[in-house]
C-alpha positions as CSV (number, residue, x, y, z in Angstrom):
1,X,123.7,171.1,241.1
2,X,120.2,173.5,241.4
3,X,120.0,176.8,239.4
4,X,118.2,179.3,241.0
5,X,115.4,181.4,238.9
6,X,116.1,184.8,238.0
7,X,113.4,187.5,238.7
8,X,114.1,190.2,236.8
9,X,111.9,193.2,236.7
10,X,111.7,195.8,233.6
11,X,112.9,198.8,235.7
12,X,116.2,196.5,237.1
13,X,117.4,195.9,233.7
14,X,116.6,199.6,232.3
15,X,117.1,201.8,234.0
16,X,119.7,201.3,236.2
17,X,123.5,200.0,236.6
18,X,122.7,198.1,240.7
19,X,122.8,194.8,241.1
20,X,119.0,192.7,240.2
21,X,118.2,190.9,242.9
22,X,117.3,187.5,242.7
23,X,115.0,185.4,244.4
24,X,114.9,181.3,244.3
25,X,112.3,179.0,243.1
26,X,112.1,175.3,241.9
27,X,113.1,174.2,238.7
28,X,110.9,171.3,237.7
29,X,113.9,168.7,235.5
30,X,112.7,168.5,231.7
31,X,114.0,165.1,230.5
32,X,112.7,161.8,229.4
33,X,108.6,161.7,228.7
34,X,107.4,165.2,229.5
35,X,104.6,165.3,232.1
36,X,103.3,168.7,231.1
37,X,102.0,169.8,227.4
38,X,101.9,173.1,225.6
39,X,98.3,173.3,225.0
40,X,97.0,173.0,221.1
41,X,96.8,175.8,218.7
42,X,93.8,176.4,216.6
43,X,94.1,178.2,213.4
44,X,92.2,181.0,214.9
45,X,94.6,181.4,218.0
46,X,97.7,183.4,219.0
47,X,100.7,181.7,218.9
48,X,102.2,182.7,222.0
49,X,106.3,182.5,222.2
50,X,109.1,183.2,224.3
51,X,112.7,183.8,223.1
52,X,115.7,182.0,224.6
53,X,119.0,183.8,224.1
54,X,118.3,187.7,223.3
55,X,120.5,190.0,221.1
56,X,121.7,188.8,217.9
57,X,120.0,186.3,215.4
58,X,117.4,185.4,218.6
59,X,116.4,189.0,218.7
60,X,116.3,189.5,214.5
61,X,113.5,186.1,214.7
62,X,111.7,188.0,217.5
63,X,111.7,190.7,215.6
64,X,110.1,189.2,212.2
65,X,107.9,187.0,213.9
66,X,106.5,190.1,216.7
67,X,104.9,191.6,213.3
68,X,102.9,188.9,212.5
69,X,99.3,189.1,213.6
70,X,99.0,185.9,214.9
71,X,101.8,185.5,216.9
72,X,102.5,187.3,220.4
73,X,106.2,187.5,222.3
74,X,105.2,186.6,226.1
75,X,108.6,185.7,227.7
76,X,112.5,186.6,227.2
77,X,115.0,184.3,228.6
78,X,118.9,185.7,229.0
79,X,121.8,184.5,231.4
80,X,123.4,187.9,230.4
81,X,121.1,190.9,231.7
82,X,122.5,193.4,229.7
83,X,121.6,191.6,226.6
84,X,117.7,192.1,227.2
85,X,116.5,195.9,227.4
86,X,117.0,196.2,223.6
87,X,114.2,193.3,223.0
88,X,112.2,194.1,226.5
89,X,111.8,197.4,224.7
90,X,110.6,195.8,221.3
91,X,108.2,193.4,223.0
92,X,106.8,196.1,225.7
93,X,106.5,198.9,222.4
94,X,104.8,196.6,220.6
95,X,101.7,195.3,223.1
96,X,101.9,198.2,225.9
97,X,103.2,195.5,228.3
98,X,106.6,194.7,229.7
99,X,107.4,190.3,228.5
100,X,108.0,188.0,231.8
101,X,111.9,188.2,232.2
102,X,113.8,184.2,233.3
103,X,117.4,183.8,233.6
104,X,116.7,180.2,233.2
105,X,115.0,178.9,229.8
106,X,113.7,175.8,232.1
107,X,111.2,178.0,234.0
108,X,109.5,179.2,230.8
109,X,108.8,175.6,229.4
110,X,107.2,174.9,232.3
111,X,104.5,177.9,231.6
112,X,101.6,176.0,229.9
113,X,100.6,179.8,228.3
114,X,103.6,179.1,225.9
115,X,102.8,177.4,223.0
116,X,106.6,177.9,221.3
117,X,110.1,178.8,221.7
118,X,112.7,180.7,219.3
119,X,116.3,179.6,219.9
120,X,118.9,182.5,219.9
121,X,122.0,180.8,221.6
122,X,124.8,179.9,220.6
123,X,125.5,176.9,219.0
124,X,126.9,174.7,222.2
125,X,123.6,175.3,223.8
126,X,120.8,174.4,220.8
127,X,120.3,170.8,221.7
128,X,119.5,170.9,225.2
129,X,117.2,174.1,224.8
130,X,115.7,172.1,221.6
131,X,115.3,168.6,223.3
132,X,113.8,170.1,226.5
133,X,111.6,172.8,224.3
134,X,109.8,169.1,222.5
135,X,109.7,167.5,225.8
136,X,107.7,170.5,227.4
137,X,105.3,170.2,224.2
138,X,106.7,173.4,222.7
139,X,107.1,174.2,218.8
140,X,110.5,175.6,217.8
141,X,112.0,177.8,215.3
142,X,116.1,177.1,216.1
143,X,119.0,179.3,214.8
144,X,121.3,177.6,213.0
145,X,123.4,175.5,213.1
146,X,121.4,173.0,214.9
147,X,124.0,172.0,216.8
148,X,127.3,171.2,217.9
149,X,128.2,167.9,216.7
150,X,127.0,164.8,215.2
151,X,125.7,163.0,218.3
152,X,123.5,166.1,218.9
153,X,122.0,166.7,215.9
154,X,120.5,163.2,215.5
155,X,119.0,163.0,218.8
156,X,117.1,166.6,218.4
157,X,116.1,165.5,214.9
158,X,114.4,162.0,216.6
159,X,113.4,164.1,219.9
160,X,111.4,166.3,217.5
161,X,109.8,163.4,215.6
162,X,109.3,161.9,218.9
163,X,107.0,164.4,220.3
164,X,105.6,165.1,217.0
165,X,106.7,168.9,217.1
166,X,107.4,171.1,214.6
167,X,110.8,172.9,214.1
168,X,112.0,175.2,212.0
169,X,115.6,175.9,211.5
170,X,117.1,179.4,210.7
171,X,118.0,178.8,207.1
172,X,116.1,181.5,205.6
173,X,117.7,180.9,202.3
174,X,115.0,178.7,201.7
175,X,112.8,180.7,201.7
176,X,114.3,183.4,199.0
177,X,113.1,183.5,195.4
178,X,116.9,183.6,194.4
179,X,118.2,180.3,196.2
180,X,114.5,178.6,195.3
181,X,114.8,179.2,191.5
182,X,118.9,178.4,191.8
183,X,117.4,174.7,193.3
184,X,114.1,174.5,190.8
185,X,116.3,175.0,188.0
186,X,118.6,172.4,188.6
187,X,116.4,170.0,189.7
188,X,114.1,170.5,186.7
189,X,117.4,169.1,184.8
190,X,117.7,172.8,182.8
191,X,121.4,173.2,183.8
192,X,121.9,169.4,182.7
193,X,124.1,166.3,184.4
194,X,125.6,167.8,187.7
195,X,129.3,167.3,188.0
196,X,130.2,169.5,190.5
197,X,129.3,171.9,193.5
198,X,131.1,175.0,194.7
199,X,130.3,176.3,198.0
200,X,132.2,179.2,200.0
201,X,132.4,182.1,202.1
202,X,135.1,184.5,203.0
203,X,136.7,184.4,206.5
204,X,136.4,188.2,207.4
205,X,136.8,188.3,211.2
206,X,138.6,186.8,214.3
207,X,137.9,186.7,217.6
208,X,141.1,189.2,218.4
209,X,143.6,188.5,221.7
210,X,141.9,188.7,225.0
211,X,142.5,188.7,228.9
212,X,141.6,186.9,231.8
213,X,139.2,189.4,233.9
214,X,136.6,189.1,236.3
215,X,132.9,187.8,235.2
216,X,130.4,191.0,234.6
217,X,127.6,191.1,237.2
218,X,125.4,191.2,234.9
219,X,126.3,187.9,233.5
220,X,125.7,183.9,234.7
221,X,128.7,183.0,233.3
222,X,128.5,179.5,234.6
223,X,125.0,179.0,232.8
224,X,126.3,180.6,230.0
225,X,129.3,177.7,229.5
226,X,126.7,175.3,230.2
227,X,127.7,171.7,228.6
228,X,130.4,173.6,227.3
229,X,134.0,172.7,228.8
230,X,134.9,174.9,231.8
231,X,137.4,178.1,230.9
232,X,138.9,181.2,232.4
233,X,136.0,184.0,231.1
234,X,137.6,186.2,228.6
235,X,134.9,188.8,227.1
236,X,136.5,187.8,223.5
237,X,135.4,184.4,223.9
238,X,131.6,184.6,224.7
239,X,129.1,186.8,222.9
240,X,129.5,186.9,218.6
241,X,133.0,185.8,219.1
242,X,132.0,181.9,220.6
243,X,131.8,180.8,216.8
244,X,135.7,181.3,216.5
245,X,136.1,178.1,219.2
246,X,135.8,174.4,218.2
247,X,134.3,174.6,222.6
248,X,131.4,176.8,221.8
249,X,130.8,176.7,218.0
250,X,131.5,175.7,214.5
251,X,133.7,178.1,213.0
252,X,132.4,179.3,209.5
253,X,131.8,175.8,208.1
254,X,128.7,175.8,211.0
255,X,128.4,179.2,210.5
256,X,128.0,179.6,206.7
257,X,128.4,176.1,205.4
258,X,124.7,175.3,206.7
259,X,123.5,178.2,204.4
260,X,125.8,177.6,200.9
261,X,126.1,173.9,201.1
262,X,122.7,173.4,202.2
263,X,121.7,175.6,198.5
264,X,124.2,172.9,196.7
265,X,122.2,169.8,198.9
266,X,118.7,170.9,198.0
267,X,120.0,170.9,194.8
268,X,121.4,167.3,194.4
269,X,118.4,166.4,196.0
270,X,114.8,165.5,194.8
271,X,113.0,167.1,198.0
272,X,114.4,168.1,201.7
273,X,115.3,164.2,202.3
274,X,119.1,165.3,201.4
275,X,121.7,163.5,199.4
276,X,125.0,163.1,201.7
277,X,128.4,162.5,201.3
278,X,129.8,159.4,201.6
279,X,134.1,160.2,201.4
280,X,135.2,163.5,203.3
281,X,138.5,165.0,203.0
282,X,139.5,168.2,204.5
283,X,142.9,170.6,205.2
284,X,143.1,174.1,207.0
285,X,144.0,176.0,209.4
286,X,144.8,179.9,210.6
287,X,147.0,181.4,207.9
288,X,144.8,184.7,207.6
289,X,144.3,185.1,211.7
290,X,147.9,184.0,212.9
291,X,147.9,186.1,216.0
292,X,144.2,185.6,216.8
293,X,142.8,183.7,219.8
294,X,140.5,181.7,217.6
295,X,140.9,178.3,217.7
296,X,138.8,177.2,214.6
297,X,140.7,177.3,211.4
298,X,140.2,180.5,209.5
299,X,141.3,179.0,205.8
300,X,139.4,175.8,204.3
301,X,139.7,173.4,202.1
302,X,136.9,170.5,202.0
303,X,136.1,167.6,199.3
304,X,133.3,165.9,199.7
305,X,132.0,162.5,197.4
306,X,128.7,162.1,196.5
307,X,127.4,158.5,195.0
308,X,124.2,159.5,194.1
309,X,124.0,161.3,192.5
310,X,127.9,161.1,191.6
311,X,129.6,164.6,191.9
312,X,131.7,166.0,194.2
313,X,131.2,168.9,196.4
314,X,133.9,171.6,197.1
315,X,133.6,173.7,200.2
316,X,136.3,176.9,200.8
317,X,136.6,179.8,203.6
318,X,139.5,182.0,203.4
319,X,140.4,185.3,201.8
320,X,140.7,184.9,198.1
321,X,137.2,184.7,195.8
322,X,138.3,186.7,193.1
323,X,135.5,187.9,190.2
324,X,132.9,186.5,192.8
325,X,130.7,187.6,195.6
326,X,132.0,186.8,198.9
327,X,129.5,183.8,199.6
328,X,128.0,181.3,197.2
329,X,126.9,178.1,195.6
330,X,127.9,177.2,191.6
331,X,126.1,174.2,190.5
332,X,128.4,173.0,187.3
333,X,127.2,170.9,184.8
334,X,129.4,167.9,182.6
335,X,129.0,170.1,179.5
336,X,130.6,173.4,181.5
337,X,127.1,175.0,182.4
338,X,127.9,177.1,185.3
339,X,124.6,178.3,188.0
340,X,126.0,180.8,190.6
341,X,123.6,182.0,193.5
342,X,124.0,184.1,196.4
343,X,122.7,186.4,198.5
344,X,121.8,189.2,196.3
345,X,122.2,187.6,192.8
346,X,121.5,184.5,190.5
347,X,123.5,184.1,187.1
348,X,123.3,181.5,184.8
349,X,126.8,181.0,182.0
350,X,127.8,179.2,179.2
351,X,130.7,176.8,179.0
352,X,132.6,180.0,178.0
353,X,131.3,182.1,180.5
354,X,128.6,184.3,178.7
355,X,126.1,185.0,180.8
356,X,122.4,183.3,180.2
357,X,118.8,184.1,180.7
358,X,117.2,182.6,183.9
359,X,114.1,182.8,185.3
360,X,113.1,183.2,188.2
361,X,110.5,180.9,190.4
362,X,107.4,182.4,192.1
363,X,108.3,184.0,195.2
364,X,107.3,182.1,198.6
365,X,105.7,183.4,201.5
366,X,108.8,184.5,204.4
367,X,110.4,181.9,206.5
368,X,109.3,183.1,210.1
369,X,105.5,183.2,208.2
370,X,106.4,179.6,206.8
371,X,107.1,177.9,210.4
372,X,103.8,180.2,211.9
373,X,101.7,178.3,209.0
374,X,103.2,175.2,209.7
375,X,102.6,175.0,213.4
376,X,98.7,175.3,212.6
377,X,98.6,173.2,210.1
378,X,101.0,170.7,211.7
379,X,102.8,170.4,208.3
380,X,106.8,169.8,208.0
381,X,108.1,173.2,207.3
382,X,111.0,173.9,204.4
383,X,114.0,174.1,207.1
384,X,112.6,171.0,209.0
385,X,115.3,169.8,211.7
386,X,115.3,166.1,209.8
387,X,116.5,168.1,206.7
388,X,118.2,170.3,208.2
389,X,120.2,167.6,210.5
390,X,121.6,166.7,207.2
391,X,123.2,169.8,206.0
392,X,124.5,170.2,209.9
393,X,125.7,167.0,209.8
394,X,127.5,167.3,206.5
395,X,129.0,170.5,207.7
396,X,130.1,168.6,210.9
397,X,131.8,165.7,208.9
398,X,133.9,168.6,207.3
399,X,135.2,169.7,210.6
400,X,135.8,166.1,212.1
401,X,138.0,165.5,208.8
402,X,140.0,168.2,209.4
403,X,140.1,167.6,213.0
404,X,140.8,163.9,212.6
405,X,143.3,164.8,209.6
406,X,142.4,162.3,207.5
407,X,139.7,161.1,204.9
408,X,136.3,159.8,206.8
409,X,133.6,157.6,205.9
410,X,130.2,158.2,206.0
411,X,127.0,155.7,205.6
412,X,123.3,157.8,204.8
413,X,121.4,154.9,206.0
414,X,123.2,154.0,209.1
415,X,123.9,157.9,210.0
416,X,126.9,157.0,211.4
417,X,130.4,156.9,210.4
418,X,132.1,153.7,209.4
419,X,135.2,152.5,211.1
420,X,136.7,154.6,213.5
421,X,138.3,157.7,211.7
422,X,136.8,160.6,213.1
423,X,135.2,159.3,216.1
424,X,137.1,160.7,219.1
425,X,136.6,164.2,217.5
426,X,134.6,167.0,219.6
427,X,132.2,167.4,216.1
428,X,131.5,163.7,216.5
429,X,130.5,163.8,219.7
430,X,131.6,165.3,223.3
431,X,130.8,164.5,227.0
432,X,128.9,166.9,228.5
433,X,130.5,169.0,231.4
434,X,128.5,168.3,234.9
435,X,126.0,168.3,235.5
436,X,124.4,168.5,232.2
437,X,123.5,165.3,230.1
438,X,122.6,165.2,226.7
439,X,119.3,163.4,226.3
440,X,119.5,160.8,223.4
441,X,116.6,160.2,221.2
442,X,116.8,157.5,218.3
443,X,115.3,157.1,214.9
């Protein structure tokens, strides 16, 4: 099956409601060893990127990296037109010169001009534009989650490694003086033995009911289901809303989980190799959302067993955080020691819940600034992909319990599960709708 190239000019997507015509062009297959390279980047040199997937978290990282003065936005890839102006507008304000427009984020890895891509899909797409972003010898900042399942998120973690590029993943949390002191002091042993972790965020929205209607014209809806399994378009189902379906995303254990457990993780952990569970057990299901087309539970409740260190982690989404913010990690220590960060606030208590003085770490330089430094220097950046595989894949073994409905196993060193429990989930793994094929990458 051929995709055709979209040639989209400025004045098209602007400033009129007509249909864009199209015109056709080869698109060279990015797979396997990649026969074309992304030339080197001196220290000296612009960073040139293109964005895949405009609007939402793809156009907030274009936005934060466009002000940096070594980087320059050359490209914007969309399958839905009417999702571009707003960042053609950004990018053309910003160097007096309209970006090249592709309806087809294969075409811009094959421009050797592009030294880097920023991922701004959603999550049933990251892998594939990931995977064939290090096989076309491009860098890669990637929103997170990394990806849509297990199987995925270790072959774009040894794809990256593989081609020796650098990716950094859209957990900005780790670069915020809040979460960085939270994980300082607690590694520095401060708070004392850990016992236990508290993670959560409240469910606030659903997807709401929707109807079968025609596609837009403005949007590839085929290319935007991708590997994705084939449904009726429904407009609540695609953009924002795709998080709510276990087809297209992660529900708020993807969506948040990656952000407050990976706090609690960096935690446990002496450095961004990640401590990971080794029992899983987890219930939920739509109590909040009853009426609501979401699929993806809205309500939580996830246990996870650590060895070691030994402690357990608690994970929770629903509606009811009372005396708390509505997101957060507590780091609780065996003599009652409570550490509570979120996004906006770090408190330290007592055993009976006096507050404590804390201080604070030195601030770090942004993340956007930390994965531009890193692609010069050629260092691992502080949301690297093999981290940050971990903390997705930890998320994703909360969602294969539930899915699987009972307790799984997990082995660190084997990153695999053990026995079969959990296996035939779709946060394990899932065939690819043709005629897209996950390329797999090992170790």
């Amino acid at each position: 099956m051929a995709f055709d190239e979209k040639s989209i000019t400025r004045r098209e997507l602007i400033g009129a409601a007509g249909a864009v015509g199209f015109a056709a062009a080869s698109i060279r297959p990015v797979h396997a060893e990649a026969t074309y390279r992304a030339r080197s980047v001196g220290a000296g040199d612009k960073l040139v990127l293109g964005l895949i997937g405009c609007g939402g978290m793809g156009a907030n990282d274009m936005k934060q990296l466009i002000k940096k003065p070594e980087v320059q936005i050359a490209a914007l890839c969309d399958v839905d037109k009417n999702r571009m102006p707003n960042d053609i507008n950004t990018v053309t304000e910003k160097y007096g010169k309209a970006p090249e427009l592709y309806g087809d984020y294969r075409k811009m890895l094959e421009r050797k001009d592009i030294d880097g891509v920023i991922i701004g899909t959603p999550d049933h797409w990251h892998a594939l534009n990931l995977i064939h972003a290090v096989e076309a010898g491009k860098d890669v900042y990637c929103e997170k989650p990394i990806s849509h399942d297990i199987t995925e998120a270790k072959s774009m973690a040894a794809a990256a490694k593989h081609y020796k590029k650098i990716v950094q993943v859209g957990t900005w949390q780790r670069s915020t003086q809040d979460f960085t002191s939270a994980v300082d002091y607690v590694r520095s042993g401060k708070l004392g033995k850990l016992a236990k972790i508290h993670c959560w965020k409240v469910e606030e929205r659903g997807a709401g009911r929707g109807v079968h209607a025609p596609v837009p014209p403005n949007l590839d809806f085929e290319m935007w289901t991708g590997p994705a399994a084939a449904f009726p378009y429904m407009a609540n189902h695609v953009h924002n809303a795709w998080r709510w379906f276990y087809n297209t995303g992660t529900g708020k254990t993807g969506d948040w989980g990656v952000h407050m457990i990976d706090i609690g993780l960096l935690g446990a952990s002496k450095d961004t190799d990640l401590v990971m569970p080794t029992e899983i057990s987890a219930y939920g299901g739509k109590f909040t959302f009853v009426d609501d087309d979401r699929d993806a539970p809205d309500t939580v409740q996830a246990i996870m067993r650590f060895k070691d260190p030994d402690l357990l982690l608690h994970w929770e989404t629903g509606k009811d955080q009372p005396g708390r913010p509505d997101h957060g990690t507590e780091f609780v220590s065996t003599d009652g020691k409570t550490l509570r960060v979120w996004r906006g606030g770090l408190k330290l208590f007592d055993a009976f819940g006096e507050q404590l003085p804390i201080e604070q770490t030195p601030a770090t330089n942004d993340h956007w600034q930390n994965w531009v430094d890193c692609v010069k220097s050629r260092e691992q950046p502080r949301s690297n992909i093999a981290s940050m595989a971990q903390t997705t894949i930890t998320c994703h073994l909360i969602n294969v319990a539930l899915l699987a409905q009972q307790s799984i196993t997990w082995n660190k060193e084997k990153m695999d599960l053990i026995g079969k429990a959990g296996k035939d989930t779709i946060y394990y793994h899932r065939e690819y709708r043709k005629p897209w094929k996950l390329p797999i990458y090992r170790g």
